[in-house]
Each structure stands twice: as C-alpha cells, then as structure tokens.
C-alpha positions in Angstrom: 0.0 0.0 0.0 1.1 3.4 -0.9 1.4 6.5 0.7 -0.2 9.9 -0.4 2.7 12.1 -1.4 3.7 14.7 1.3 2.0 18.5 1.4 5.6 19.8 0.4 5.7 17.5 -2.7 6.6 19.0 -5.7 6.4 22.4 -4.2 8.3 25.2 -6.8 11.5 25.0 -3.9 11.9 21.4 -4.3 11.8 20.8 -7.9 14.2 23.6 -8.4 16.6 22.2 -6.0 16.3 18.7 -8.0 17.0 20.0 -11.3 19.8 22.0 -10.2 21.4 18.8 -8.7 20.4 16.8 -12.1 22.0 19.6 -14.2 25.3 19.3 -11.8 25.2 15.5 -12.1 24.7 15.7 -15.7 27.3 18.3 -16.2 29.8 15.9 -14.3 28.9 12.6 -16.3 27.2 11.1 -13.6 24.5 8.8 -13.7 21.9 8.9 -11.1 22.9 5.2 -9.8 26.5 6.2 -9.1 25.1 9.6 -7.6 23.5 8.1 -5.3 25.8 5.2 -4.4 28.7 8.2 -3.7 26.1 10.4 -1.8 24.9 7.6 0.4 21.3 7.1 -0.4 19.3 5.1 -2.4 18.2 5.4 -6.0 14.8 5.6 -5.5 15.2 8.5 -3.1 17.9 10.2 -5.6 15.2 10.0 -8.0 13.0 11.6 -6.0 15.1 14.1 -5.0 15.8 15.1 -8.4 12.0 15.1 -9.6 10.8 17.5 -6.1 9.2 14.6 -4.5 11.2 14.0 -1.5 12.8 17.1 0.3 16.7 16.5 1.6 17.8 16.7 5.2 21.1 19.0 5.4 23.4 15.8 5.6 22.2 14.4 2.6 22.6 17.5 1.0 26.0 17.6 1.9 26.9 14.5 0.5 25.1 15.4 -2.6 27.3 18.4 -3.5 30.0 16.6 -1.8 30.0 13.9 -4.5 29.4 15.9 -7.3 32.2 18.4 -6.3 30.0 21.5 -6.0 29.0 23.4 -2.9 25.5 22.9 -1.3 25.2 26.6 -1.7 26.3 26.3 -5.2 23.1 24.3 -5.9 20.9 26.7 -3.9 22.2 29.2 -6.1 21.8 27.6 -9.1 18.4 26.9 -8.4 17.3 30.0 -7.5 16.6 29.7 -3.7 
C-alpha cells in the first residue's frame, strides 16, 4: 500500500533544487545510480530528490554536493533559492 505524497511535494522549492542537482550530475557525467551510491542514499530516493518529490535533510545535501564536487550553496544558487 502506498502513501499519499507529502504536502511539500513538488512544491516550486523542491523541484528547483532537484533540477539544479540533475544539471550538476549531468554536467559531471554522472548517472543517477552512481550519484547516489557516492552520496549515500538510495536510487529511489535520488530520483525523488531530483524530480521534487522528497525534500533533503542538510546531511544528505552535503553529501550530494560533496559527490558531485559542487557546494551545497552552489546548488541553492543555481536553483534560485
């Protein structure tokens, strides 16, 4: 059984933030699997990350920018927030 998607979900924040770290990934020849295996997480949660679905807790933000060599402010930036 699934769950209804958070409030936040796909909130204009969110997606912005995940398209910034898509554009950085894909900008670094990344795919999303080794993204995420470097960052830590899951797939499935990169995924959702990078589609607004799922907001990011500071750490995993960190190790987001971490592994794609950028800052975490770097991404804020680059999405607009």
């Amino acid at each position: 059984m699934s769950r209804p998607p958070p409030a936040y979900a796909r909130s204009k924040p969110l997606v912005a933030f995940g398209k910034a770290i898509r554009q950085a990934r894909m900008e670094a020849g990344v795919s999303q699997e080794d993204l995420a295996f470097r960052a830590e997480v899951g797939r499935a949660y990169m995924s959702k990350l990078e589609r607004g679905s799922q907001a990011a807790g500071l750490v995993t933000m960190i190790r987001i920018a971490s592994a794609l060599g950028v800052s975490v402010s770097q991404l804020m930036l680059d999405a607009g927030l």
